[in-house]
Backbone as a printed PyTorch tensor [residue, N CA C, xyz], in Angstrom:
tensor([[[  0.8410,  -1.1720,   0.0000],
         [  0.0000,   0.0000,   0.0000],
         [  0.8920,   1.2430,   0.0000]],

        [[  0.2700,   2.4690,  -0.7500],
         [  1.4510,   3.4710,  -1.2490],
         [  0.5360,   4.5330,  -0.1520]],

        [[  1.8160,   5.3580,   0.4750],
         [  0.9650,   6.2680,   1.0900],
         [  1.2340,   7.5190,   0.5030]],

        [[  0.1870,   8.6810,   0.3640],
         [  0.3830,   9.7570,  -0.4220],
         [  0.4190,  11.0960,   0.4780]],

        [[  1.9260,  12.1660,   0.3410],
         [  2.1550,  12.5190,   1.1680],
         [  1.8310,  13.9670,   0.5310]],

        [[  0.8590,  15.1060,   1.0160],
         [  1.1550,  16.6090,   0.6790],
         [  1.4600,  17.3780,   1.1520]],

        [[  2.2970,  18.6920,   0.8580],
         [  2.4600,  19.4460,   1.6260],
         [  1.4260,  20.6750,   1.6020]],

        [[  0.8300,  20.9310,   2.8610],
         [  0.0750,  22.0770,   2.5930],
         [  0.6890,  23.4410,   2.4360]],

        [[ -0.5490,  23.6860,   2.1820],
         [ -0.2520,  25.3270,   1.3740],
         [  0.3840,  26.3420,   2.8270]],

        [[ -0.3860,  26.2390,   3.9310],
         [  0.4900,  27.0690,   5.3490],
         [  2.2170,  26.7130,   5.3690]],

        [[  2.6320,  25.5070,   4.5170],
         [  3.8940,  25.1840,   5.2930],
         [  4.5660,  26.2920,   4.4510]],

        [[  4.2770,  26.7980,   3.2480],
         [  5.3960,  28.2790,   3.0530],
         [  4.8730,  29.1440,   2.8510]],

        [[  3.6800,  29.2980,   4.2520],
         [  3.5110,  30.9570,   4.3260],
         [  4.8430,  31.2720,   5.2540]],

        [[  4.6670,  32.7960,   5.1270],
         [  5.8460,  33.5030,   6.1700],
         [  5.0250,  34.3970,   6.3680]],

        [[  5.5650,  35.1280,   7.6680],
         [  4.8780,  36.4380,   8.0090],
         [  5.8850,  37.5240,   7.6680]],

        [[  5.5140,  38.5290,   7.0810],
         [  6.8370,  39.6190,   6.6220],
         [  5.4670,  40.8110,   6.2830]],

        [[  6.2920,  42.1180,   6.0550],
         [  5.4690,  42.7920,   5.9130],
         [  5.6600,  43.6070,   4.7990]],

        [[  5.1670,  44.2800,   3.8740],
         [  5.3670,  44.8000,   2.4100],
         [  4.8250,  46.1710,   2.4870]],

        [[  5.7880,  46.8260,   1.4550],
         [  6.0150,  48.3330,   1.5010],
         [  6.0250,  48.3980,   0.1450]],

        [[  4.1590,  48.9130,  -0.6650],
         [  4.6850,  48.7770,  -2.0560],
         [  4.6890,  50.5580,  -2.4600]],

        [[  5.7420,  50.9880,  -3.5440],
         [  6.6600,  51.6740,  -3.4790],
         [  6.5490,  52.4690,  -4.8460]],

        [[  5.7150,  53.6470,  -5.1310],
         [  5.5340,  54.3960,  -6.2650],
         [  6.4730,  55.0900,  -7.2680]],

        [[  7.7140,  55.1720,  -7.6600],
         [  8.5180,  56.3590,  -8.1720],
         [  8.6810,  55.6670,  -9.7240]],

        [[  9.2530,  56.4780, -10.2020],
         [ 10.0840,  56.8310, -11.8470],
         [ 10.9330,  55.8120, -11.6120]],

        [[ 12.2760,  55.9420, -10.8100],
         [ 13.4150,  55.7540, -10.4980],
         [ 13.5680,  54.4670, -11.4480]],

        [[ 14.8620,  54.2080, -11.5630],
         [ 14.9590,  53.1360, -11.8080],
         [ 15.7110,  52.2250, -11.1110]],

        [[ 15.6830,  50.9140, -11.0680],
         [ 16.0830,  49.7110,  -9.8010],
         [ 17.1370,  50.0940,  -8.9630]],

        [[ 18.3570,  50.5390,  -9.6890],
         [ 19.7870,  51.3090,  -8.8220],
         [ 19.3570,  52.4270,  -8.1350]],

        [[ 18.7700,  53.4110,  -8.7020],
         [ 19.0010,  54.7280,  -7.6990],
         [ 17.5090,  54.2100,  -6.5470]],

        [[ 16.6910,  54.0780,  -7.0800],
         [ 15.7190,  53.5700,  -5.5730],
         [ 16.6890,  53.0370,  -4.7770]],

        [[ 17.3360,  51.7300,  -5.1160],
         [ 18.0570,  51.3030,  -3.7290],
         [ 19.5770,  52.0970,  -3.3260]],

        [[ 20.0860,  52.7900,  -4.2450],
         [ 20.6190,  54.0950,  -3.2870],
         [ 19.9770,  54.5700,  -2.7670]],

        [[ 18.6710,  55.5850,  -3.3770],
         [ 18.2550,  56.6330,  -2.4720],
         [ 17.3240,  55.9390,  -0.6540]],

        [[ 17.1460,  54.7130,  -0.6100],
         [ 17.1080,  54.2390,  -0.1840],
         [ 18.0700,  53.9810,   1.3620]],

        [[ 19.0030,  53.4060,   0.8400],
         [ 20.3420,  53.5860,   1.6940],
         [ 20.4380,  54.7390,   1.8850]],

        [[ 20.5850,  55.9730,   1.5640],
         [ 21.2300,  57.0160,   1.9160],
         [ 20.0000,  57.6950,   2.9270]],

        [[ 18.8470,  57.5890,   2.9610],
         [ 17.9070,  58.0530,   3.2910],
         [ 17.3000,  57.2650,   4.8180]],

        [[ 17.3350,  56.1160,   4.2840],
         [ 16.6540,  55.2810,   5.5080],
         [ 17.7150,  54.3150,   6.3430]],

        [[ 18.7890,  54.3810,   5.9430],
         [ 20.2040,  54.0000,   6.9150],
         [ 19.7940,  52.5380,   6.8770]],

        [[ 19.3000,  52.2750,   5.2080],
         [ 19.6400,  50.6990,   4.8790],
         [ 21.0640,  50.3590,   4.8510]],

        [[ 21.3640,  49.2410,   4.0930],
         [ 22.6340,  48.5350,   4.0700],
         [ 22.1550,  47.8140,   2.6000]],

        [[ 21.2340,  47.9510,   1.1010],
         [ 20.8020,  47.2500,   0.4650],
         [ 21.9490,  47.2190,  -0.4840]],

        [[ 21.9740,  45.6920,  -0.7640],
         [ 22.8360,  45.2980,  -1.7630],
         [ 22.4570,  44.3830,  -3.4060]],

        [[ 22.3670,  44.9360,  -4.4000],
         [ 21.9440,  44.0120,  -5.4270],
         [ 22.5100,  42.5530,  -5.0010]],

        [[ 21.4360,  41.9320,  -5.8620],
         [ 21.9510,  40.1700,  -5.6770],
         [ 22.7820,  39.7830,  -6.8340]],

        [[ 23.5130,  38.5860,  -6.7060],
         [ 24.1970,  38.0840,  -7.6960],
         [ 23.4450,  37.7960,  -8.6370]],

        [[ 22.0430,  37.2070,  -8.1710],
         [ 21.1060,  36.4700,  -9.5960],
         [ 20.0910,  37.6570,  -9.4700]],

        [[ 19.3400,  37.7420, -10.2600],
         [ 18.1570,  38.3360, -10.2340],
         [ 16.8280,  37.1720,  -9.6520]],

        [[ 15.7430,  37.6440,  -9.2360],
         [ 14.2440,  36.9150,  -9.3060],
         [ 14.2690,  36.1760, -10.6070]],

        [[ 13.9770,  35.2490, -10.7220],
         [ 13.6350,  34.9640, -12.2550],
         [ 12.3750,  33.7720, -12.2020]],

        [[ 10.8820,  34.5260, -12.8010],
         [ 10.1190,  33.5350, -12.7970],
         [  9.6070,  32.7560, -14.2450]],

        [[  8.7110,  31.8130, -14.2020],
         [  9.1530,  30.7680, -15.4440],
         [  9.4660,  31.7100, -16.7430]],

        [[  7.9420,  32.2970, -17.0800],
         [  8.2120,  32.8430, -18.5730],
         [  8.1880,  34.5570, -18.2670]],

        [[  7.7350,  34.9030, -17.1990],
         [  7.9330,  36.5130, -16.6220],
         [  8.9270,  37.5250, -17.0930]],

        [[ 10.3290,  36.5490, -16.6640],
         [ 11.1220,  37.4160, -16.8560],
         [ 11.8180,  37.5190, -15.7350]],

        [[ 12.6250,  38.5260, -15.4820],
         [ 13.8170,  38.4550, -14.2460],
         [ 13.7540,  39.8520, -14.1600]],

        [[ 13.5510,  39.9650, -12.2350],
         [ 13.2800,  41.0920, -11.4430],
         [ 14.4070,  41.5900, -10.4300]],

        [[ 14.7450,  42.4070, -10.6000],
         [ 16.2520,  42.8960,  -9.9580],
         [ 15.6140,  42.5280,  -8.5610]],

        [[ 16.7360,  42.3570,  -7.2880],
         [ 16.4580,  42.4340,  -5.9470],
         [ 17.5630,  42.9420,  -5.4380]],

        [[ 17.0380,  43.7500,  -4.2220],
         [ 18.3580,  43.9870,  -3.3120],
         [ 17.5150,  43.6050,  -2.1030]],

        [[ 19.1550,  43.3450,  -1.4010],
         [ 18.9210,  42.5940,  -0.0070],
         [ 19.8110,  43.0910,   0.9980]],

        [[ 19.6200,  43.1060,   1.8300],
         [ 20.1880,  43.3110,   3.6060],
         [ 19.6460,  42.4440,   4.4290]],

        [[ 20.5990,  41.6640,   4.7600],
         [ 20.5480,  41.4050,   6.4960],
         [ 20.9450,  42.1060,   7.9710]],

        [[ 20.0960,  42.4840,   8.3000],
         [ 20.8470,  43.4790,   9.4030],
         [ 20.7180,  42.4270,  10.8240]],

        [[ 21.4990,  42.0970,  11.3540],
         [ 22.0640,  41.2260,  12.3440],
         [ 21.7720,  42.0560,  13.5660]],

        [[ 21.4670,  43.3620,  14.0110],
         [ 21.4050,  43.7380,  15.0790],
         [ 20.2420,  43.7800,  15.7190]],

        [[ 19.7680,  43.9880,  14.4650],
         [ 17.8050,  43.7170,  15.0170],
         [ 17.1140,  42.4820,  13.9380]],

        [[ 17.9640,  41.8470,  14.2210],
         [ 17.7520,  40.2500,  13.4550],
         [ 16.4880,  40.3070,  12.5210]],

        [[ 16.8060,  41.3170,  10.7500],
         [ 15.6920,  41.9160,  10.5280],
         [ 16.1330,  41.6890,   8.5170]],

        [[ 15.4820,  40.8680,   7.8270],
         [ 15.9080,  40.5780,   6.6600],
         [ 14.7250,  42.0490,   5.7070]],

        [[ 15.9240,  42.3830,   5.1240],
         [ 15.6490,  43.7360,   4.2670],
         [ 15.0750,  43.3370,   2.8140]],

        [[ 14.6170,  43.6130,   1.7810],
         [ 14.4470,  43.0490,   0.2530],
         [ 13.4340,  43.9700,  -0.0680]],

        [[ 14.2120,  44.7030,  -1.7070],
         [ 13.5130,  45.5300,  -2.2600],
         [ 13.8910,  44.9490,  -3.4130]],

        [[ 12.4940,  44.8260,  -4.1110],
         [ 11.8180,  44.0060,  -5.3410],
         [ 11.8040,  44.8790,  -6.2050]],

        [[ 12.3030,  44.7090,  -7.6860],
         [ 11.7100,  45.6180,  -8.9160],
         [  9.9250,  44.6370,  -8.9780]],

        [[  8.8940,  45.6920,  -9.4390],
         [  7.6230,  44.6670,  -9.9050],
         [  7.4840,  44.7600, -11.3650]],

        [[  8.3210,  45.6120, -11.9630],
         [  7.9840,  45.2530, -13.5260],
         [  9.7090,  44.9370, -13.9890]],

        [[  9.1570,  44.3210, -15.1470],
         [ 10.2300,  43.6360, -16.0610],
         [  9.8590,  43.9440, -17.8100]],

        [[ 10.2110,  44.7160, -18.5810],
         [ 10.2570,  44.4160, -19.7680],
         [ 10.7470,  43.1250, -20.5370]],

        [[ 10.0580,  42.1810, -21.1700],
         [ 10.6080,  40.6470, -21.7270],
         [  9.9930,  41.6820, -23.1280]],

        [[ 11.4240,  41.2650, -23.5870],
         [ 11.2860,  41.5360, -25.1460],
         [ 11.0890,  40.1030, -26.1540]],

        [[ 10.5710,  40.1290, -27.1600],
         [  9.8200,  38.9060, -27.7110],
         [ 10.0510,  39.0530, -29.2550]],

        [[ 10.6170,  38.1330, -30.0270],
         [ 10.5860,  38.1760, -31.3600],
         [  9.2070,  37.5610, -31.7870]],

        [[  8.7360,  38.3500, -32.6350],
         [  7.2260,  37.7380, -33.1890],
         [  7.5740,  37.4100, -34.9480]],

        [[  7.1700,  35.5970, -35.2470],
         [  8.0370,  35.4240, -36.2520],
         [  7.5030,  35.8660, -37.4800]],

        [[  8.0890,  36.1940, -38.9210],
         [  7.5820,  36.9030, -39.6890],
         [  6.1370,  35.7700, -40.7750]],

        [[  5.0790,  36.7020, -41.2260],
         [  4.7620,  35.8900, -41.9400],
         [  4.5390,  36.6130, -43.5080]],

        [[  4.4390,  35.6930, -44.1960],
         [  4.2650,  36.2630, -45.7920],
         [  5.4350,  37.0910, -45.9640]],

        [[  5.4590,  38.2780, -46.4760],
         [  6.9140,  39.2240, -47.0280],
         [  7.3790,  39.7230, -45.7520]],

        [[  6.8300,  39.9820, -44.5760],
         [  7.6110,  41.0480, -43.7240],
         [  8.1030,  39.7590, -42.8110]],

        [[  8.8690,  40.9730, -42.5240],
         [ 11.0150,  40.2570, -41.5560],
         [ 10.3740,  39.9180, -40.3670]],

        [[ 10.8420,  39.2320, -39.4130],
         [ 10.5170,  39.1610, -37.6930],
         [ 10.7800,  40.5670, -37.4810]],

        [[  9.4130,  41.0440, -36.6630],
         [  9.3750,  41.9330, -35.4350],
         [  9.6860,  41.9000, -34.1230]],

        [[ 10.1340,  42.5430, -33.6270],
         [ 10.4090,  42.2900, -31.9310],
         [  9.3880,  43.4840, -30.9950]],

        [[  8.9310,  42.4940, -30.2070],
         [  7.4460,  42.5700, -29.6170],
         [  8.2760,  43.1940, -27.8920]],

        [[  7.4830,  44.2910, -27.1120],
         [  8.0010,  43.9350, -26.0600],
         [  6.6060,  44.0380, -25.2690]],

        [[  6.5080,  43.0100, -23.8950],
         [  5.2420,  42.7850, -23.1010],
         [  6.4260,  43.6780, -21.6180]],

        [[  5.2370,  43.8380, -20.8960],
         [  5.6080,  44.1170, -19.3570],
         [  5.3290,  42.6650, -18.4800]],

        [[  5.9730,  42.1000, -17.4150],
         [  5.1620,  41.2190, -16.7640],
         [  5.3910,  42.1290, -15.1080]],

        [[  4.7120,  41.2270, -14.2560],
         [  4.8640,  41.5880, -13.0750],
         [  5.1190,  40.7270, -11.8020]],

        [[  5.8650,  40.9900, -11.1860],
         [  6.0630,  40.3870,  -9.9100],
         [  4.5760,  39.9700,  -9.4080]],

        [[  3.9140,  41.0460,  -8.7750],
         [  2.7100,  40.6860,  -8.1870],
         [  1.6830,  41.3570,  -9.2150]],

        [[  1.0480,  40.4310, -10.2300],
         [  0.2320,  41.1530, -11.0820],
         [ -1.0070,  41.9780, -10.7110]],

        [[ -1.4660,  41.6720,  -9.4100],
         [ -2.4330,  42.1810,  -8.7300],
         [ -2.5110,  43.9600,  -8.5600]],

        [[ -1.0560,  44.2970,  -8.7230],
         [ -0.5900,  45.2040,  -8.2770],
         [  0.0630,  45.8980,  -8.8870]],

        [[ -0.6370,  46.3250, -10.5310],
         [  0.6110,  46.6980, -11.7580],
         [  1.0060,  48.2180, -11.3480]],

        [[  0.0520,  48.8440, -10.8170],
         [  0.7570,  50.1440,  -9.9890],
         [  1.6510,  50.3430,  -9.7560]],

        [[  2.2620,  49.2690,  -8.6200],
         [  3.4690,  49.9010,  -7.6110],
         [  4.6050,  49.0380,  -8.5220]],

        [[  5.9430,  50.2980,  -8.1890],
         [  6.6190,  50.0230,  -9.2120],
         [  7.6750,  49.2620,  -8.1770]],

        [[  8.1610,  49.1930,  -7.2080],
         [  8.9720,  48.6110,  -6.0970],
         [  8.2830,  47.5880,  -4.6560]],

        [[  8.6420,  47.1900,  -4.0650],
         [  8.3590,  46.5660,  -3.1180],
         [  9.4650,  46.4440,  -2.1700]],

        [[  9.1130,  46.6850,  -0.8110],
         [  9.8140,  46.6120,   0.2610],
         [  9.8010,  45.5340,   0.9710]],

        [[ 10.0510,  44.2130,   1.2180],
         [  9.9440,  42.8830,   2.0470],
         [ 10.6040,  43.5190,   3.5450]],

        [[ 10.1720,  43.7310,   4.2460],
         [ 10.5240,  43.2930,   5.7460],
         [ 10.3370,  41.8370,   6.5510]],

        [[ 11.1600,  41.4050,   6.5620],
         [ 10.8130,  39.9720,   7.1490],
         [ 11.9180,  40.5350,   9.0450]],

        [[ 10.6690,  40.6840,   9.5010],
         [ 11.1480,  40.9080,  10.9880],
         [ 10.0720,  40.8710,  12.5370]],

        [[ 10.3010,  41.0330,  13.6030],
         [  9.5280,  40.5130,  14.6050],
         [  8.8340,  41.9140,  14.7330]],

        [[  9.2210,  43.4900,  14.6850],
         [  8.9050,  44.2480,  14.7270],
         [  7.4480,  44.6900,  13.9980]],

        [[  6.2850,  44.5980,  14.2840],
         [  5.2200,  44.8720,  13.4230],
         [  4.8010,  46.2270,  12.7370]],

        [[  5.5680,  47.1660,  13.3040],
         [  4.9740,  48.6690,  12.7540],
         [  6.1570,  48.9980,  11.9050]],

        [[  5.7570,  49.4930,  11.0340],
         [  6.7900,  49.9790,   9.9680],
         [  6.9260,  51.5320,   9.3360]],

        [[  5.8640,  52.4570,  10.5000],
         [  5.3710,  53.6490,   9.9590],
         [  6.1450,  54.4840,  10.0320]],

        [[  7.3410,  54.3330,  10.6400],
         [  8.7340,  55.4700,  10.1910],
         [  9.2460,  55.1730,   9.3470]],

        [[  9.7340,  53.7280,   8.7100],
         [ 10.0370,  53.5590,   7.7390],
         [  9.2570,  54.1490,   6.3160]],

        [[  8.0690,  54.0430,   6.1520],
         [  6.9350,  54.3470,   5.4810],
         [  7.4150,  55.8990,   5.0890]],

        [[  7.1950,  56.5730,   6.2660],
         [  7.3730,  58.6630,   6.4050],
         [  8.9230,  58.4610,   5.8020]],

        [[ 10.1160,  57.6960,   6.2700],
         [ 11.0940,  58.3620,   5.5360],
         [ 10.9510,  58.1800,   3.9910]],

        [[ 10.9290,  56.9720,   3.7030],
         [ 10.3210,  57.0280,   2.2370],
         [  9.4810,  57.6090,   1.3510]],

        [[  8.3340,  57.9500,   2.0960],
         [  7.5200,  59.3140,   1.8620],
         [  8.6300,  60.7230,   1.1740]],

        [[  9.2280,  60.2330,   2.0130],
         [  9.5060,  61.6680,   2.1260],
         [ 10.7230,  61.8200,   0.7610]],

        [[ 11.2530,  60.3750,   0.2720],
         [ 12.7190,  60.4770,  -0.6520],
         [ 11.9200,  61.1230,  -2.0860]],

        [[ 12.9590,  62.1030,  -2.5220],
         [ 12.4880,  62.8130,  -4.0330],
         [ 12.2890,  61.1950,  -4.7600]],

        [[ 11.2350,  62.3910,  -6.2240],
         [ 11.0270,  60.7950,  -7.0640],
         [ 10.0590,  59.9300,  -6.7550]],

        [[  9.6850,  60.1270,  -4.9410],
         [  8.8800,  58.8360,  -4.4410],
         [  7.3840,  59.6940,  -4.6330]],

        [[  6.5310,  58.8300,  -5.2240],
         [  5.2720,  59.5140,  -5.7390],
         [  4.4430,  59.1940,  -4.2930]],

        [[  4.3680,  57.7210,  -3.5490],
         [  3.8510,  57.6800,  -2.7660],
         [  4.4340,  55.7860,  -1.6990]],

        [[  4.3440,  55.5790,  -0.9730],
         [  4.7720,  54.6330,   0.0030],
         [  3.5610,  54.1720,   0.6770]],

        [[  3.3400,  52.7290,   0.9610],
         [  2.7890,  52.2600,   1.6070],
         [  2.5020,  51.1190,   2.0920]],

        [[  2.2050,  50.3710,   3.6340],
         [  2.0860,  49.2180,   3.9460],
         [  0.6840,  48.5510,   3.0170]],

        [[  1.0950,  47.3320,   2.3750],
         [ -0.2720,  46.0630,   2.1430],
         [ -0.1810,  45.1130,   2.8070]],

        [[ -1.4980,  44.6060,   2.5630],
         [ -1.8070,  43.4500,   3.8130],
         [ -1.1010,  42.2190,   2.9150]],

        [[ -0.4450,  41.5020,   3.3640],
         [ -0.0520,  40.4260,   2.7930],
         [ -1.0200,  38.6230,   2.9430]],

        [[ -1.8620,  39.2770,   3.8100],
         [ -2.7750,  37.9100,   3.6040],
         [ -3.7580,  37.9720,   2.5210]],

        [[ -3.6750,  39.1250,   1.7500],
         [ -4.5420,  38.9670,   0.7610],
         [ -4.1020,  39.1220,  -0.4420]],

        [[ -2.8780,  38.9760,  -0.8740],
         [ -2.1940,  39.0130,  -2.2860],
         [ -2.5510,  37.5230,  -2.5310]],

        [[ -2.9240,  37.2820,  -4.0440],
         [ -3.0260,  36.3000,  -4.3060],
         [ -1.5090,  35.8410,  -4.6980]],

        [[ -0.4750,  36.3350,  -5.4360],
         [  0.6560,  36.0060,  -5.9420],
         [  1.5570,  36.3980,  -4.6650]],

        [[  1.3430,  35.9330,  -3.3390],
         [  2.1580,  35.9850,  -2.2830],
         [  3.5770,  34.8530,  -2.9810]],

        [[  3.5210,  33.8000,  -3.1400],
         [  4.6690,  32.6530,  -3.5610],
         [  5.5210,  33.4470,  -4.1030]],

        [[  5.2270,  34.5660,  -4.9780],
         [  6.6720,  34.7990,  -6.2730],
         [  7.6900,  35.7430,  -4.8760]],

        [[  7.2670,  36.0030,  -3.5480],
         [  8.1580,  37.1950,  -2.5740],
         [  9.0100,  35.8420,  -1.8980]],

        [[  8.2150,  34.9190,  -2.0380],
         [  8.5090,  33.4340,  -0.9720],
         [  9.9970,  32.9180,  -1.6510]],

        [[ 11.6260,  33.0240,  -1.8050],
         [ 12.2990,  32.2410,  -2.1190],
         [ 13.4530,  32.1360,  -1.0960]]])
């Protein structure tokens, strides 16, 4: 007799809290202005996010060891450029789509992961408020994103 084993869906929730993140900027200077502003420590990653056919989403990360407190700021859009193949006389075109980290959410152009014991995040929030460029900052509830998995690695 074969026994059939699943894992449920709670075993990779996490609790963390999200800061999704309005500006122009693009992936580098957010996470400077970032650091310089909110006395991060964020560092690009070696790999990028990369989901199946999406595309690949810059990340920066900090661990800060003093207040045992994991940092991660997400790009949410990705340009995937696409050859579309030719038919009859005309040449291949190249197509470009947007995808998104959390599609729920094509708005916000950044995301803030806090993964820490601390629950309020509303100074963090005001300094960011406050960095040029930043159109607007704010905490979401994370029990209600449906595309919670793509923050989960």
């Amino acid at each position: 007799m074969l026994t059939t084993h699943k894992i449920s869906a709670d075993f990779y929730d996490e609790d963390f809290q999200l800061i999704a993140i309005h500006s122009g900027l693009e992936d580098f200077a957010m996470g400077y202005v970032i650091n310089s502003n909110c006395g991060l420590n964020l560092k690009r990653m070696k790999k990028d996010l990369q989901l199946e056919q999406n595309g690949t989403f810059s990340v920066f990360e900090w661990n800060d060891e003093m207040t045992d407190t994991e940092w991660m700021l997400f790009s949410n859009k990705c340009t995937v450029e696409e050859v579309v193949p030719a038919t009859g006389f005309f040449e291949n075109n190249t197509s470009f789509r947007i995808s998104y980290l959390i599609p729920e959410h094509r708005e916000v152009d950044f995301f803030l992961k806090v993964d820490s014991a601390e629950p309020k995040m509303e100074n963090t929030i005001k300094a960011i408020n406050k960095l040029p460029n930043v159109v607007t900052a704010y905490e979401l509830d994370t029990q209600t994103l449906r595309s919670k998995r793509n923050l989960i690695f």
